[in-house]
N, C-alpha and C positions, 0 to 999 in steps of 0.2 A: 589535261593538267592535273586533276583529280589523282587519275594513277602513274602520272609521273611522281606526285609525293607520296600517295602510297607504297609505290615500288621504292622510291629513296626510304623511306619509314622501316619496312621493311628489312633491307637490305643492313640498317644501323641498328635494328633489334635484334636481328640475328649477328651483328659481327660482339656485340654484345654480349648476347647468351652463349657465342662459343667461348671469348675471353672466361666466362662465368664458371666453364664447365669441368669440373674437375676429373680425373681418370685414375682407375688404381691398378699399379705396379708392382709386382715383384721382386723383391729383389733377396740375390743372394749371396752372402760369404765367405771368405776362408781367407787363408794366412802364409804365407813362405818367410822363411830367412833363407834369403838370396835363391837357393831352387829344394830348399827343405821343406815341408809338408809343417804346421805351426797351428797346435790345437786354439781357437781363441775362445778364452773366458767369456766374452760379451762386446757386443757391437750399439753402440749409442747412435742414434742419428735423428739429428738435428736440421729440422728444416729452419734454414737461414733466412727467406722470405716471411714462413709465417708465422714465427717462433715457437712453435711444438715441436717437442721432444719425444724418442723414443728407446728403450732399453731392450734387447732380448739376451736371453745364458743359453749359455752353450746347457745341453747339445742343440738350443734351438740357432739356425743358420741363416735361419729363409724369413723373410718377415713382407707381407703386406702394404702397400701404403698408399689413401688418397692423396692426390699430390695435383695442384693446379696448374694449367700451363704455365714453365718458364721459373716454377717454383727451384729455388739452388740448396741441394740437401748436403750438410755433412756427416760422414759416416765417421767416426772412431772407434778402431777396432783394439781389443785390449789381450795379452796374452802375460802370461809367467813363464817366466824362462829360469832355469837354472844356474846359482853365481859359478863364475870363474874365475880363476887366479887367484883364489883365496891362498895365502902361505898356510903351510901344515901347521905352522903352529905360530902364533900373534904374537907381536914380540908386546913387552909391556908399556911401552908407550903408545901403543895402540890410540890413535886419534876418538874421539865422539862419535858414536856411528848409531843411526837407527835402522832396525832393517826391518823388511818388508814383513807384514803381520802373516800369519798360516792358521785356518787356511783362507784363503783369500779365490774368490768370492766368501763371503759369514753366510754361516745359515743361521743360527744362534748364538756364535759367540766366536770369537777370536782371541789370539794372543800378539801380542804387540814388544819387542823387549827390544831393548838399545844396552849400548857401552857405555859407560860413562868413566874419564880417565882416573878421576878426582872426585872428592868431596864435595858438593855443590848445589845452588839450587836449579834444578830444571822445571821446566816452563814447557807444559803441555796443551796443544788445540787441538779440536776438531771442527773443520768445516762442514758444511755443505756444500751441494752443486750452484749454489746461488753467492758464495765466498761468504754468507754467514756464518757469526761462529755462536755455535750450540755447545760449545764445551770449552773450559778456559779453566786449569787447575796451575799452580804454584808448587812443588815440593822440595822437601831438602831428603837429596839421596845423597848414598855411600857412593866410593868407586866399586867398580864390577858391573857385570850384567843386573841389569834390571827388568825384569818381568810382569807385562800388564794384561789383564783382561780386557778386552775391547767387546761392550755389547751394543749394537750399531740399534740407534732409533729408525724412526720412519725415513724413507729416504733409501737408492740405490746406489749413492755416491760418495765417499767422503774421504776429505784429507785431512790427516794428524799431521802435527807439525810438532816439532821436539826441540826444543833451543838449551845450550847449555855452556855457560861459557863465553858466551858472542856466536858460539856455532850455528846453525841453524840445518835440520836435516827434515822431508818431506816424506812422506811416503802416501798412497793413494788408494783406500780401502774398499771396494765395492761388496755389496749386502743383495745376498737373496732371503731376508730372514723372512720367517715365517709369521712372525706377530710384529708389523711394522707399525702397531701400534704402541710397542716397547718403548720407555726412555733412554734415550743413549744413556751408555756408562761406562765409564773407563776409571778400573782399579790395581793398586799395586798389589799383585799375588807373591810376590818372592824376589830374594836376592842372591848373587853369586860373585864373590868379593875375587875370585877367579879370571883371567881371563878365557876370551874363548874359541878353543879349540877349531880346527877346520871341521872337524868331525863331527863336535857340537855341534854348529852351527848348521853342519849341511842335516843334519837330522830333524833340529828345529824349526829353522826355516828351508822351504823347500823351494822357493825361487820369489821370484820381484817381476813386480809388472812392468811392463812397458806397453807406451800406445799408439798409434799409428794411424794417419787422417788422411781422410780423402774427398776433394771436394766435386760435385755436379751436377751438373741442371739434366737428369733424365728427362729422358721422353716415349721409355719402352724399357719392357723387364731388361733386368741386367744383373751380370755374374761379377762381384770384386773382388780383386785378391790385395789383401793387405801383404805390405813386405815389411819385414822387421830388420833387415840388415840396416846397420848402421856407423857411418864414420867410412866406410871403406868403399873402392871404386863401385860404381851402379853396373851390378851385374849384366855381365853379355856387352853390355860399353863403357870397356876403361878408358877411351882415349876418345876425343873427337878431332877432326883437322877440321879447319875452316880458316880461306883467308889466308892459306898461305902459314899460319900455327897450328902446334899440339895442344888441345887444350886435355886438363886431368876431367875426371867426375868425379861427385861422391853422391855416394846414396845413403840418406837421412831417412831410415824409414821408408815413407811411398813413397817420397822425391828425390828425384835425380836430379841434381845441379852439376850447374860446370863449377868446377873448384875454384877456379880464378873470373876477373873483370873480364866481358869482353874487351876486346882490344880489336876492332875493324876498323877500316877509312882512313880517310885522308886527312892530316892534321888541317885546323885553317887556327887561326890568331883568334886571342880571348874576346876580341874585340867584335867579331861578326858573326853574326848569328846567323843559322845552319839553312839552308835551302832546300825545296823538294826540285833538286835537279838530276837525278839520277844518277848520282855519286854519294855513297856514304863519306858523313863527314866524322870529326871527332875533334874534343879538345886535347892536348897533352898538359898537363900541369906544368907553369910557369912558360908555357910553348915548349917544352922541350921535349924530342918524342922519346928519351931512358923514360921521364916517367911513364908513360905509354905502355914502354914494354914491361916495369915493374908493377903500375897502378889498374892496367887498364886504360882505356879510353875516359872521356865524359862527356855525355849526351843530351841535348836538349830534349825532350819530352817525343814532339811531332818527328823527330826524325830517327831515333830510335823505336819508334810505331812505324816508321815508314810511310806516315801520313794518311794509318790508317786510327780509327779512335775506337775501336774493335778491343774490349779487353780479353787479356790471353792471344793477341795474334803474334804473328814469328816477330814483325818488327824485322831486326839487325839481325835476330839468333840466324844458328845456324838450322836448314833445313830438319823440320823433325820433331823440334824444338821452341820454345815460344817463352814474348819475356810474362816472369809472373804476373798473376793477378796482386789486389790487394789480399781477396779469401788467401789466396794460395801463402802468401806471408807473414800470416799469421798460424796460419798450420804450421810451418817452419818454426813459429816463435813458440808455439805452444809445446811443441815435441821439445825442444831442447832446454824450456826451463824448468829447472827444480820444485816449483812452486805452482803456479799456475799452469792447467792441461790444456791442448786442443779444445776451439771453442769454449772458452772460459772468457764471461763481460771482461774480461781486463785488458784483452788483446783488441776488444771494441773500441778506446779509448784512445784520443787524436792528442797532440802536442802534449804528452807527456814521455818522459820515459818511463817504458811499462813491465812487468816482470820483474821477476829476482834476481835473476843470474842468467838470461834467455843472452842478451847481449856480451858477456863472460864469456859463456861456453861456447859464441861463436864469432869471435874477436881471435885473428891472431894472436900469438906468444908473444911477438918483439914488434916493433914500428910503431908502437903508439906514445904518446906524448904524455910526458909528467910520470910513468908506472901506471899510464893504464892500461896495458895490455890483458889481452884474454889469456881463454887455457885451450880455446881451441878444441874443443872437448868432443866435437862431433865432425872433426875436419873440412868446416865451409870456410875457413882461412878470410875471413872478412876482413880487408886491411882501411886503411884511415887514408883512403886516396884523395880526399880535400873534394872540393865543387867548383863551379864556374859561377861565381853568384853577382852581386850590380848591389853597390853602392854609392852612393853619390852622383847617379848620372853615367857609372861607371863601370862595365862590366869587368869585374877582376877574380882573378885564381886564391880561392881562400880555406882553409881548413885542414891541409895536406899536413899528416901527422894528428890530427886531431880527432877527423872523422871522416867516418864511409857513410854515404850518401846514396841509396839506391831507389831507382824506381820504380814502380809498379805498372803496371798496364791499364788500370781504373783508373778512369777520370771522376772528378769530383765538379769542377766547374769548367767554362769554357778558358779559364785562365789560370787552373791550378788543378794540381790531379796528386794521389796519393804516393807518397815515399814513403822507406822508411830509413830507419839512421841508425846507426852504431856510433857513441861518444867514448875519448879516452876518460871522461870522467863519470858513467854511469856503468855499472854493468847490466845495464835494463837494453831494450830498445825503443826509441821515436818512433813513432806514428805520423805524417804529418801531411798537412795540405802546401803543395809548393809548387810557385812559378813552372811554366813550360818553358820557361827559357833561361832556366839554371842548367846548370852543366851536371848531371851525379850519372852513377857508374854505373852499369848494367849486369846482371847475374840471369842466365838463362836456364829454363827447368823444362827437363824433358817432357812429351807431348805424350799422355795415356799410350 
C-alpha cells in the first residue's frame, strides 16, 4: 500500500517537474518578397504565453531562446523597401503625406519630413511599444515640405503620427541609439515651400518599412522565412479547386488566404441547425443558393471544425489548409492597419471595434451599406455576407449588406468561441465572443 502511493507520489512529481521544465531554442531568420532574397532591419518576438519580449538588428539573425513547453511565440519581422510609382514630378495639389524617417533603424538621430498642402496647424505624436504617448506637440506650419529632427529616447520602438487637416498619417521608427538613456526629441529643422520632386524624395528618404508576423508554438530549433509580398496571388498557388470551384489567393505578407468565402455543402433552411452526419452542410442567405455563390456559405461553429475543437484544424478548408486561429487574425489585423502593428494590446481587445483603418483597408470597394465600403487595400475583398443569427426563439438570416462575420478556430467557452467582423459603419474590425450556432463565413489560410 505504502508504495503503491509512493509510486502514484512519484509518478505526479515528475509529470510536474517536466510541465516545469523549460528548453532553449534556436531560432533563425530571413526575408523573401515572393522568391527575392529581403535584407531584414529587425525581428521582434513576442512570447504570447509569457509576455516577454525580444528585439534583435540585423546583421544579427539568429537569436537564442528559453521557451516553456507549449509556450506560443510571435515573430515580427521588419524590412525597408524602396517607394514605387512615385510620378517624376508631384503635381500641386499633392495630398498631406508623411514619409518614412531615414535613416531608419536611429542610431542618434533621424529626420522625419512630411507635405503639407496648406497653411495649417499640425498635430504631432510619438508613441511607444506600450501605445504610450511620450511626446504630443501642436504647430502652426507653412505649406511645403517640412523637415523634423527625430532623437528617439529609451525604447526600440516608436510611432509618430502627423494629423493635419482631418488627415491622419503613421509611420513606424525603430532605434538602435546608443544612449538610450536620451530624452526623446522631435524638432522643426527647416522648410521648403516647394513641392517635392521624385528625385528629392528618392534621395531623402530612402525607403519605408513594412512588417510581417508569424505565429508558433516551437518545440526544436527552427529556420523562418518572412514573405513580404503583398495584395497579389500567394506565390507557387494562384488558384486552388476544391468542391467542384476555383477559388483565387492572396498573399498578405506570411499569409496566404483564399480571396473569397468558402462556399462548400449542401444548402439546409435557416431554420435547422447543422449535423455531424457526414455531409457538409451550409446556410445560403435568405435560402437562396446566388447568395452562396456570391457571399459564400455560412457556418455553424462545430461543423465548420468538423467537429473537431482543435484550433488551427482543416475544419471545411481545403486539404493543405486550415480555418484561422484567433492569433492568426490578428496578425492579418495588425499587417494591414495604418496605426497599430502586429502584436500591439489593441488587437487584444474583445467587443469593440479595434484599429484605425485595419477594417477599411480590408473591406471591399462596393456591397456595403450606407458608403461604407472599403478600399480593399490589400486584396482580402471581405464582403458584408450578413449571419445566421436567432432572435426571438427564432433562428433568422440578418446583416447581409452590413457585415461580414468570420470565424476563428479558438474557442473561448463551451458555447461561444472567437470571431471577428467587418461593419459598414466602422472602419476598425470586431473582436468578439459568439454563439456556435450563428451562421458566419469562413476564410481559409494556408498551412506553414
Amino acid at each position: 500500500m505504502i508504495y503503491r502511493y509512493l509510486h502514484t507520489f512519484l509518478i505526479c512529481f515528475t509529470a510536474i517537474t517536466s510541465m516545469g521544465q523549460k528548453s532553449t531554442f534556436e531560432f533563425t531568420f530571413t526575408a523573401v518578397d515572393s522568391a527575392s532574397h529581403v535584407q531584414l532591419d529587425s525581428v521582434k518576438i513576442i512570447n504570447r504565453t509569457q509576455g516577454n519580449k525580444h528585439i534583435i538588428f540585423w546583421p544579427d539573425t539568429t537569436i537564442s531562446l528559453e521557451m516553456a513547453s507549449g509556450d506560443t511565440l510571435l515573430y515580427v519581422g521588419y524590412a525597408t523597401f524602396n517607394p514605387v510609382g512615385i510620378n517624376d514630378k508631384r503635381q500641386k495639389d499633392e495630398p498631406f503625406h508623411l514619409y518614412q524617417n531615414y535613416p531608419n533603424p536611429v542610431i542618434d538621430q533621424s529626420t522625419v519630413a512630411m507635405f503639407i498642402p496648406g497653411n495649417g496647424m499640425l498635430q504631432i505624436s510619438v508613441l511607444d511599444l506600450q501605445g504610450r504617448i511620450i511626446f504630443r506637440k501642436y504647430v502652426q506650419m507653412e505649406k511645403g515640405r517640412q523637415d523634423f529632427r527625430f532623437v528617439p529616447g529609451s525604447g526600440k520602438l516608436f510611432f509618430l503620427t502627423a494629423s493635419w487637416n482631418g488627415r491622419t498619417e503613421s509611420i513606424k521608427i525603430l532605434s538602435n541609439a546608443r544612449h538610450s538613456s536620451q530624452q526623446c526629441l522631435l524638432e522643426h529643422i527647416g522648410s521648403n515651400h516647394e513641392t517635392i520632386s521624385a528625385k528629392a524624395s528618392s534621395q531623402i528618404f530612402k525607403g519605408y518599412i513594412k512588417e510581417s508576423g508569424i505565429i508558433d508554438m516551437p518545440t526544436s530549433n527552427k529556420d523562418y522565412t518572412f514573405q513580404f509580398t503583398d495584395g497579389g496571388p500567394c506565390p507557387g498557388t494562384p488558384t486552388v479547386s476544391y468542391g467542384g470551384q476555383i477559388y483565387n489567393t492572396v498573399q498578405i505578407f506570411s499569409q496566404c488566404w483564399l480571396k473569397e468565402n468558402l462556399n462548400i455543402g449542401t444548402m439546409i433552411d435557416v431554420s435547422a441547425n447543422m449535423k455531424d452526419n457526414a455531409t457538409m452542410e451550409k446556410y445560403c442567405y435568405d435560402n437562396d443558393p446566388d447568395s452562396c455563390s456570391k457571399y459564400g456559405g455560412l457556418y455553424q461553429w462545430p461543423e465548420m471544425m468538423q467537429y473537431s475543437t482543435l484550433q488551427g484544424s482543416q475544419g471545411i478548408c481545403p486539404s493543405g489548409w486550415h480555418v484561422p486561429t484567433d492569433e492568426e487574425w490578428k496578425i492579418l489585423e495588425g499587417a494591414v492597419d495604418s496605426q497599430y502593428s502586429i502584436g500591439d494590446p489593441e488587437w487584444d481587445i474583445s467587443k469593440y471595434f479595434r484599429g484605425l483603418d485595419a477594417g477599411m483597408n480590408l473591406k471591399t470597394s462596393q456591397e456595403w451599406y450606407g458608403g461604407g465600403n472599403g478600399n480593399d487595400l490589400h486584396g482580402f475583398s471581405g464582403l458584408p455576407a450578413g449571419a445566421r443569427g436567432y432572435d426571438g426563439g427564432v433562428y433568422l438570416f440578418v446583416g447581409n449588406g452590413k457585415y461580414g462575420n468570420f470565424w476563428s478556430s479558438s474557442m473561448l467557452t463551451k458555447y461561444g468561441n472567437w470571431a471577428h467582423m467587418l461593419g459598414h459603419g466602422s472602419d476598425g474590425v470586431m473582436r468578439m465572443p459568439s454563439s456556435t450556432e450563428y451562421g458566419y463565413s469562413v476564410r481559409c489560410l494556408k498551412d506553414d
